[in-house]
Every structure is written in C-alpha cells, then in structure tokens.
N, C-alpha and C positions, 0 to 999 in steps of 0.2 A: 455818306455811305452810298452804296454804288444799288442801284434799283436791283430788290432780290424778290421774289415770288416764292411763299412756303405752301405747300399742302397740309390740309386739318380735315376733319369732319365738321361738317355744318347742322346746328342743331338750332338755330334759329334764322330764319331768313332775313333778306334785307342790306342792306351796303352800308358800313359807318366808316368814316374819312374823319381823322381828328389824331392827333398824339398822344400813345403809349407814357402809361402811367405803371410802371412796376410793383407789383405786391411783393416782397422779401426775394426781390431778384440779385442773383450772384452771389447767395446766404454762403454758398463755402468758400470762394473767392475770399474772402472777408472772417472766415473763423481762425481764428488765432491756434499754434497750437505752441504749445510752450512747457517744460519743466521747471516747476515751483519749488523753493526750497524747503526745506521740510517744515520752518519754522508756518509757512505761507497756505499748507495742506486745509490745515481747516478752516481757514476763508476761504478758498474752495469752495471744501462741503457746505458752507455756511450758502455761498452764492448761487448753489448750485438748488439749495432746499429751495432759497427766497425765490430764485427762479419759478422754479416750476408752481411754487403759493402765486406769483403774479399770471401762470398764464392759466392757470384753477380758477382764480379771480375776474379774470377775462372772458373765459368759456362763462364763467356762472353769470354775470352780467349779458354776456349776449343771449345765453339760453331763456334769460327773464325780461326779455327784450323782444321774444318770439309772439306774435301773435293766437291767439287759440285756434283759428283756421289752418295754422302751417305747423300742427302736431309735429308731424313725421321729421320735420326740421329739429324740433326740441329733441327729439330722441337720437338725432345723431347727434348734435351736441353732447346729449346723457351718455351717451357710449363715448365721445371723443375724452371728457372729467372722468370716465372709469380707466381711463387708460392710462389717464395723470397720474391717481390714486393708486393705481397697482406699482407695489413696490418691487417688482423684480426689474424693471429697467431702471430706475432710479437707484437701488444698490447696485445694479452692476456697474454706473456709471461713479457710484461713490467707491468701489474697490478702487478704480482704477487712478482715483486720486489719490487714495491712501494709500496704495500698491507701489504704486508706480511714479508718482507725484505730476498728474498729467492738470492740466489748466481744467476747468470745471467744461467748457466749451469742448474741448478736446477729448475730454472722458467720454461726456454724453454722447457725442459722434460715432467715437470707437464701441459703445454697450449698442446705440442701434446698429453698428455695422454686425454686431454679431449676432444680433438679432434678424436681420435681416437675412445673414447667412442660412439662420434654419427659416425662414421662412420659405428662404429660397429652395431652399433643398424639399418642399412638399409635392406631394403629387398632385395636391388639390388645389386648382387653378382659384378656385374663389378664396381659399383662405389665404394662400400667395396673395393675392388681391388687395385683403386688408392690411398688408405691410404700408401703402398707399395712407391710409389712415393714422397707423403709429407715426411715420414720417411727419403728416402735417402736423399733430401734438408736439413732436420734438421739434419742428419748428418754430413751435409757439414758444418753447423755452430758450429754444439758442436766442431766437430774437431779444428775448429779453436779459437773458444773457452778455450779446453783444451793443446792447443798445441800440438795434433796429425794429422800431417796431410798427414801424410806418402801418397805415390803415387805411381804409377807404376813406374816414372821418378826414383826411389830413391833403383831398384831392382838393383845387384849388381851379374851375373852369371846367371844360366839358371836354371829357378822355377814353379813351379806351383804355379799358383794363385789361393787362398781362399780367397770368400769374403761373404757378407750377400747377396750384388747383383754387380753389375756391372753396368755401365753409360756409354752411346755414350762418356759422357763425360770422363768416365776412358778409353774406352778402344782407342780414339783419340790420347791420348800419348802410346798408345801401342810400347814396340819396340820388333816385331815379333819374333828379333833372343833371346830375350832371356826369351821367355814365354815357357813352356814345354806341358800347359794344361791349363785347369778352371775348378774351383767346385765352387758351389754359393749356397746358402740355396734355395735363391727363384727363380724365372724362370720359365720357361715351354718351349717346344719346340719351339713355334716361338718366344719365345723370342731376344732382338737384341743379348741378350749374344749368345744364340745357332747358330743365324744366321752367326755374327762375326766367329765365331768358326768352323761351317763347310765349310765357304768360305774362313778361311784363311789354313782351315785343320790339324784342334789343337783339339786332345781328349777333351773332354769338359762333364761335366755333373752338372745339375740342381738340384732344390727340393732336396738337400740333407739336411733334415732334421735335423740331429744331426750332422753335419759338426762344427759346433761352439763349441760346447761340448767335442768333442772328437779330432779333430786335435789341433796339437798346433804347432807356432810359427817354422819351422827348421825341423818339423818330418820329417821322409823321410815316401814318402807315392806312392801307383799307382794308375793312375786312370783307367781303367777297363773300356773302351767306349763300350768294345765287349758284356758284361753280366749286364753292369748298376750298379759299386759297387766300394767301394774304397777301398783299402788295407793300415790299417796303419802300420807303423812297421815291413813289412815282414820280415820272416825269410830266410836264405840263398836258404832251400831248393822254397819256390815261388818269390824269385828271379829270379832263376836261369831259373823257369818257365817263369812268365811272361817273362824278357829279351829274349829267346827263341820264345815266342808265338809273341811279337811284333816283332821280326825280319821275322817270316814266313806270320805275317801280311801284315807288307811293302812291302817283296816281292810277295806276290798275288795281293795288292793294286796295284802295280808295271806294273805286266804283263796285269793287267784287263785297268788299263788307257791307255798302250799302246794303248791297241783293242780296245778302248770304242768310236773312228770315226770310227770304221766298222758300218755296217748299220747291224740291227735287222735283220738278215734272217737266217729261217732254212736251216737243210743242203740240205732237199728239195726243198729249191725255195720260203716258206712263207714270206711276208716279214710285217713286222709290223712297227709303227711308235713308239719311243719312246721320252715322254716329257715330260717335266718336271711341278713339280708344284711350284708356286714361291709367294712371298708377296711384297718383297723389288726388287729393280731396281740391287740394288746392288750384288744380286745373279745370275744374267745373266754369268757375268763372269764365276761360277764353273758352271754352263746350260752348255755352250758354249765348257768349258777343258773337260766336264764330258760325251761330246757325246749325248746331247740332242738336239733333231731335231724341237725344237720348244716350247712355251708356252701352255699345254692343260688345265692347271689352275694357272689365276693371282688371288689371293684374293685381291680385292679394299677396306678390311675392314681396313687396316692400315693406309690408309690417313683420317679417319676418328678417329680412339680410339686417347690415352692419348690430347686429345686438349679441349679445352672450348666453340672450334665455329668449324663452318664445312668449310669442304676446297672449295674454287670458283671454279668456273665451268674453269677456267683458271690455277688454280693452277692442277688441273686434269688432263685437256687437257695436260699441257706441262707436267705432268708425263707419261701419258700415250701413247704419242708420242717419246718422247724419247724410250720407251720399245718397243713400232713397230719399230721406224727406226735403232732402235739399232741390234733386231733380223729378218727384213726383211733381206731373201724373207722367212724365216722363219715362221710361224703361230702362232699367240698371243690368244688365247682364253680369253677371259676376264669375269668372272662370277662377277654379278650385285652385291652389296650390301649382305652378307648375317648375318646381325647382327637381335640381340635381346634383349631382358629381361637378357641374364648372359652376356651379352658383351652388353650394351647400349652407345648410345650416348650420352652425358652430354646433349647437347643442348635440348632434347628430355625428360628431368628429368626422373623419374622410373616408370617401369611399374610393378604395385605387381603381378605379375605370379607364383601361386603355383608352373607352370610344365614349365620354359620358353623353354624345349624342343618341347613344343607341342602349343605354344604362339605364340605371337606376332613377329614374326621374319622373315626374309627371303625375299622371294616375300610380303609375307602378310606385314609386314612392308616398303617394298617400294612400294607398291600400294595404302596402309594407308597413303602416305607421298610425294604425287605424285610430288610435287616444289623441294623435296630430290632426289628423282628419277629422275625428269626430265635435273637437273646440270651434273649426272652421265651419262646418256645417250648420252646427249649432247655431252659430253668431251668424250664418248669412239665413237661416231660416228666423230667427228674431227682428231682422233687421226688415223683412220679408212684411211686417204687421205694419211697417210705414210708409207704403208706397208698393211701387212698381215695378218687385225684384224678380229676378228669374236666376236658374245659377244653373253653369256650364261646366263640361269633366274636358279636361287636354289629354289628349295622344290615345283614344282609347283604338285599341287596336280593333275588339271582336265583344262579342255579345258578353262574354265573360265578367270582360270587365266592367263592361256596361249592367249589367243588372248585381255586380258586387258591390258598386258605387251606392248606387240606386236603390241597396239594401241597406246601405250603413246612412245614406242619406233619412227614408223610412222611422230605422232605429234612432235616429237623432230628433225625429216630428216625434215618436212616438213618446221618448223621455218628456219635451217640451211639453208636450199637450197633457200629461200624468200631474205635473209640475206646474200647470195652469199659466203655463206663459204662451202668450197669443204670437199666430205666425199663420203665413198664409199659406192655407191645406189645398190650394189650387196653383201654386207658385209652379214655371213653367219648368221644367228641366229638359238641357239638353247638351249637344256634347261639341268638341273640335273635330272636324274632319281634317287630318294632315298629316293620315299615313295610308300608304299606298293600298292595305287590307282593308281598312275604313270604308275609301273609295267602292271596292269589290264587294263589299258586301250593305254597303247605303241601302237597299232597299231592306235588310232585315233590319240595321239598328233604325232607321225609320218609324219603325213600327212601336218602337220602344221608347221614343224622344217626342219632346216638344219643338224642339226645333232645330234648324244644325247652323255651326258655322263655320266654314270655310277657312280653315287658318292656311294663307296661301306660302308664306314663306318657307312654312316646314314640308309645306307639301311638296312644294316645288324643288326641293334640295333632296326627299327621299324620293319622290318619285326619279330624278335623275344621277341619284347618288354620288352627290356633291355638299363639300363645304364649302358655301361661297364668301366665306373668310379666309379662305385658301387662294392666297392669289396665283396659285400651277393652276385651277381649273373653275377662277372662278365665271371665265368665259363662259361655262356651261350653263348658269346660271340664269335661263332664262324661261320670262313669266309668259312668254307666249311659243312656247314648246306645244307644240301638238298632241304631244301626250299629256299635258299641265292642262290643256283647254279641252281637252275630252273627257279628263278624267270631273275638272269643275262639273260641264255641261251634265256626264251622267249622275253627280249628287245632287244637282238641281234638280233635274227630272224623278229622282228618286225621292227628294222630299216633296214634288209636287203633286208626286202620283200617291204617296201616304198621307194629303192633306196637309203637314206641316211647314214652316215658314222657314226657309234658308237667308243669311244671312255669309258676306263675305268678309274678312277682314287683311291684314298684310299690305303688303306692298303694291298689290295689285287693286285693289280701292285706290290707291292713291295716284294711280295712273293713268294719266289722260290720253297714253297709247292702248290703255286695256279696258278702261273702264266702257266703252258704247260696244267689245264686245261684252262685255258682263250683265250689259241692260240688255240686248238680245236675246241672253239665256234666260232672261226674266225672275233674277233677285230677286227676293223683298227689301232687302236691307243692302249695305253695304256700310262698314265699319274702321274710320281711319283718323290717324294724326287731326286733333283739332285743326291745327293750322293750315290745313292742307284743306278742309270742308269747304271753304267759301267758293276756291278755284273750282273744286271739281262741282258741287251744285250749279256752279255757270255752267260745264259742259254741259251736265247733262240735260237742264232747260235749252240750251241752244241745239241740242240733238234731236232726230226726229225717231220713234221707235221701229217704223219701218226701216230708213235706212240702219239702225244697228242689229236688225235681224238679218238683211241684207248682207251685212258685212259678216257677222258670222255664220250664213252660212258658207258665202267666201271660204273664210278662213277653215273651216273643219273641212275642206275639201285639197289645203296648202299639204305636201307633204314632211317640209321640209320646215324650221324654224327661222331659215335666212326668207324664205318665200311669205312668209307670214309676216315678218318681222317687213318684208319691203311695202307689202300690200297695206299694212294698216298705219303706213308712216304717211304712205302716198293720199290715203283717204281722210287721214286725221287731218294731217297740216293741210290741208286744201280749206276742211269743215271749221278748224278751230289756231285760226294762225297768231291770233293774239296771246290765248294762254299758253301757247307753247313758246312763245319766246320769255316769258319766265316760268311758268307753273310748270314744264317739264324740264327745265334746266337742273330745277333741284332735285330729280332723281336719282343720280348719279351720288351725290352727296347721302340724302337723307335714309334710316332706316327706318321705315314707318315698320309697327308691330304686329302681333296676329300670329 
C-alpha cells in the first residue's frame, strides 16, 4: 500500500509505531445475505435466539469482570444487556425470517436498518447518538452469528488497535502490555475509549473517519497523538522521523512528570493552584501522578447519559463521596447538571430546539426540573461531610437565576439537616462565568458567590457568536480576542474586589500561548485536562510574574486579534521554546473542557 495520511482527533498524546490489529473489521463485507427454504425458517430463528444468548453471555462475563473503581464502565455495559433484552429488535428481525425467509444474519441487519431509519429521522442530536450503541450490540450478535468473534483476548505481540468503536466491554480484557495505541472511527474526547487511553497512557485517536477504508488488517502504521493524524505505510525516511520525535517526546514527557509535584510558582514568588477537570472517578489516579492539586471541574453529566432511568439520590451520593474522600484534603468542585437538547436525557424525551446552544440546558434545565435537581443537590451536599466539596451552577445568566438555585440548594440542607444526615453547612458555592451578561454584571453576582469560574470555551464562542464546530467560521474562534481577554480581566478584578477566589478552566488553561497572560490578571486557580498539568506547571515555574504582567498590559492595549495573537507568539517561543515544540502542538488536536 502506497503511504497514505488520515486525520482523527487526538485524545491521548504520544506516537505508537507497530501494526494494525482489527476489532470486527469489514463485519458487512462478510455478511451473508441468502433466502432459506421454508423447511430451513426455523433454524434461523433458532440461530438467531442462540445468537444473541451468546453475546448476553459475553456482555455479562465482561460486566463481572469490571473492577469496582470503574463503576460507570459496569453501567454502560448494563445499558448495552438492556438493549439485548428488549424484544422489539429481535422480533422484528425474527418477522423477517419468517416473512420473508431472510438468513438470520440478514434479517437482523435489515430490523437495525429500520431502526436506525427512525432514529435517524429525530430532532434530537443525543438520542440519534445512541443509534452508535444499538449498532455495537448487533455487532456483538452478527459476530457471533457469522463466526467472527475475534477479541482482544486473541492479539498475539504488540499492536495497535483499529476498531469502529471500543466497549468498557473490550477494553476489560484489555492486556496493557501488548496494546501500542487506538484508533476507532467513532468517539469523541470524552469518550471511555479517550478516557481509557489517557489514564493508562496509550497514543489514542478518535473520529477517524476513513480508518475502515484505508487501514488494512497487518499494515504497519503510526499514530501521530502530537498533530491528530495517522501515517500509513511510512517510508524509511518518516520512520526514521517519527522513531526520533517519539523518543525526544518520552524524554520531555520524562523530565516534566518528574517536576509535575512541584507546586505552580513563579520564579518570583506567584503561586497559582492547578486542577484538574475530570468526568469518571476513575481518572483521579493520572489527577493525583499528574500533579494536580485538586478537582476544579467534576462534570456530573455522566451518571446521567447512555441509561433509560436516572441515577438515585444514593447511587450519586456514594459516587460522589468516594471522589471527596478519595481527593481530601484536596478540593472537589462539583458543577451541577449541565445538559441539553444535543446531550438529553432519555427519561426527559426530546426537546425540538433549533439552537440547543442557546435552549434549554444548563441551569435553565435544572430549574425547569427542580425533583432532578433536587437528588443532585442532595447527594453533592452529603458527599460535602467527607472532605473538601464545593458545588458550582453553569450558564447562570443574572441574579435571578442565581439566588433560585441557591434557594433550592438551602431547601435541600434544610430536608438533610431535619433528617439528621450530616453535610457541610459551610460548603463554598459558586458559579460558571461563560455568558456575555455574567461578564456585565460580575460584580453583583460576586457578592452572592464563593467563588467564580471562568468557563472560557463558552465564553469565548458567545461572546463572539460562534460555533467553533462550524468549520464556515470556525476561524473566529479565538481565545486571545480582545474582547475574550477584557472581558476575563474585568471578572477577575470583580471577584477580587468582592474578596472571592476566581478560578479559570477550558481551553485557555491549557494554553501555553495564554496561560502567562492569565498569571498577569492574577488567578487563583486555573482548571485543565490531567494530561496537559505537568506541561503547563513547567511554564509557569519558568515564567517570571513581572514579565506576564508586562505582557498583558501589552496586550490589552493590541486592537486587533492578529496583533495580539503575533505579540504573544513572538514573546512566548523566545521564553519557552522546548514546550512548545510539543505541549502546543496538541492544541490544534485536543478539546480540553470548562
């Protein structure tokens, strides 16, 4: 094969070089489709039952195979066996045997096609989504169906794994020493593939689109964590490169985890907090190797997606206690609920939102939903009696919503404390700043908070009113906008002049073009990707906190975002030309959170 380069998303860094090992790759290539004679119908159905009992049997073996730290893994398992279980795709695919006398492989293809049809036709981008999930289950049954059932169990040497997706339930028989990488078609950053991957420290990338098409079966191939791209076929001479650039990688990765329990301080004396942002329990671990000084965003949206009911106020609590008493005396920030119309609830059915950017989500949906809110509350104030909790509100526009949270918050201490269950009556509350009225009016919700956080990615797309998953304008899209760096600057100064402790998270943490201005406006915190911690603690001990006040008052005097964006390239790469030959390559690639 002739040397080809594909684009992905990069959801773990790092460069792995080795040969492509397929997970049920070319599965329709390979499905038979045939008309049976009548006599032949009910082996069929007969194969079609045992089927799906063998891949029931499969899922329940890996589900019990799950560790008790990687809960949230068991429960998408438990949802993938409810999907077995539900009889309406398994009769529709037994009609079309008996109908029509279609091969049992053949039927089941044709009941998801039609299934998929309506899923297709929803308005609602999340529940379209879960089609993604039915597919891998009927996977699991063709395969066993057609007699492929290849596993990771069955890899022989040390490979990179291709697959269409990945499952708590493949990657449970994972065996670490001889996986090299992952590339998957579907995915997204938080996905559990990404997540797996950068907490066990395995190059990984997603969304690679033409991955099925163009790898095959043995190629030798590299995956490219630093730039988001895969190399098939190299020839000797980017061999000889990559092999090179991944060994100057390890050794920077090397020296920076050494350093990465130093504490964030300049060579002058600033000292700043850095923390991490997290979704799974299971990620604490690289928090903890990675030199992060505490939780400054838990996302609580994941106990809620892929399931068909919502989690108890107990199943919560005991997640969410575990994550305090695991990181006390460390700091857990915990931000509420922030789902919508492209991420919904099942329980909730769909909401048709033209814009769900500017919809029903966020606060506005847990205030809409105040018995959903109130479980959540509950369980992060119980969780509150083991440590070092604090708990966060997203998108609050104006006072409004801020003191109707902050009431139903109240009424949730007040039930507990009636009820004799301990929680801490001092626990800090505060909110997301990352909408452009937030901004305007910081020094009044100030007065009403413990502390604020800077969510810079939604800031920066409503402050300049962009999708920057719109690739017509996702040029606009940029975190040192003059009006993005004024509007930070005045919620800094406004939490500082209310006495309260501002904290940043997004994209812009994690950016070693933004972050020494960010120390100038004098943070307390700043909040990002595990992975990404170690790098940027190095900048900011090699940065001096004169010169990053220096630089931004430069900058708030730039008019223009090309004039900004030249001045802090020209000052960065002079001050920090090591980490930028990897630490900001992956910008382009990674979606850090917030």
């Amino acid at each position: 094969m002739a040397r080809v380069i594909i684009p992905g998303i990069s959801v773990s860094t790092g460069i792995a070089i080795g040969k492509a090992f397929f997970l049920n790759h070319n599965r329709m290539a390979h499905l038979p489709r045939l008309t049976v004679a009548e006599e032949a119908v009910a082996h069929e159905a007969e194969r079609l039952a045992q089927a799906f009992l063998q891949a029931e049997g499969e899922l329940a073996a890996a589900r019990d195979k799950v560790p008790a730290e990687l809960k949230e893994h068991r429960l998408i398992i438990d949802s993938h066996l409810m999907m077995l279980k539900d009889p309406k795709l398994r009769n529709a695919a037994r009609a079309y045997i008996t109908d029509m006398r279609l091969n049992a492989e053949w039927a089941l293809e044709k009941a998801l096609g039609d299934l998929e049809k309506t899923f297709g036709a929803l308005d609602d981008v999340y529940i379209r989504e879960r089609m993604q999930d039915v597919r891998f289950v009927i996977v699991k049954v063709q395969s066993h169906l057609i007699g492929q059932d290849k596993d990771l169990r069955s890899i022989e040497g040390r490979v990179i794994i291709m697959a269409h997706d990945l499952t708590p339930a493949d990657t449970v028989e994972l065996d670490v020493n001889k996986i090299l990488g992952f590339a998957t078609v579907q995915g997204g950053k938080t996905s559990h593939t990404g997540i797996m991957a950068r907490t066990l420290g395995i190059p990984a990338m997603v969304g690679v689109a033409d991955l099925e098409s163009h790898v095959l079966e043995g190629d030798f191939v590299i995956i490219d964590g630093l730039s988001g791209r895969i190399v098939i076929d190299p020839d000797e001479d980017e061999l000889t490169r990559y092999n090179e650039l991944s060994a100057q990688f390890e050794d920077y990765t090397r020296r920076i985890i050494r350093e990465c329990q130093l504490p964030a301080e300049t060579s002058d004396g600033y000292r700043v907090q850095v923390l991490a942002n997290i979704e799974l329990l299971e990620e604490v671990a690289a928090v903890l190797d990675r030199g992060g000084e505490g939780i400054g965003l838990y996302r609580t949206e994941y106990s809620y997606l892929n399931r068909t009911d919502l989690p108890s106020e107990e199943e919560l609590a005991e997640k969410y206690s575990d994550l305090v008493s695991i990181m006390s005396p460390r700091r857990v920030i915990f931000r509420t609920l922030d789902l919508g119309a492209d991420k919904f609830i099942q329980s909730f059915g769909s909401l048709e939102e033209p814009n769900p950017a500017l919809g029903m989500r966020a606060i506005r949906f847990c205030l809409r939903h105040p018995d959903l809110f109130r479980t959540q509350l509950r369980a992060v104030c119980r969780a509150s009696a083991y440590g070092n909790a604090s708990i966060m509100f997203p998108m609050i526009s104006g006072l409004k919503e801020l003191r109707r949270a902050k009431s139903l918050l109240r009424d949730a201490q007040d039930e507990l404390r009636s009820e004799g269950i301990p929680f801490n009556e001092e626990m800090p509350v505060g909110i997301m700043v990352e909408l452009p009225s937030a901004v305007m009016i910081a020094e009044f919700l100030a007065d009403e908070c413990d502390f604020f956080s800077i969510g810079t990615n939604d800031l920066i797309q409503y402050s300049v009113g962009i999708d920057r998953t719109n690739r017509h304008v996702s040029y606009l899209y940029q975190p040192l906008h003059p009006a993005v760096l004024r509007a930070i600057k005045h919620v800094t100064d406004a939490a500082h002049q209310a006495g309260i402790e501002v904290s940043l998270c997004g994209e812009v943490a994690s950016d070693p073009f933004c972050v020494p201005i960010i120390m100038g406006m004098q943070v307390d915190s700043i909040s990002l990707t595990p992975q990404a911690i170690p790098g940027i603690k190095r900048v900011i001990r090699q940065a001096r906190m004169t010169d990053c006040r220096d630089l931004l008052r430069e900058v708030l005097s730039c008019r223009t975002v090309g004039r900004v964006n030249r001045l802090v390239k020209e000052t960065i790469f002079k001050r920090f030309p090591e980490e930028l030959t990897f630490f900001a390559s992956l910008l382009d690639n990674e979606e850090h959170g917030g």
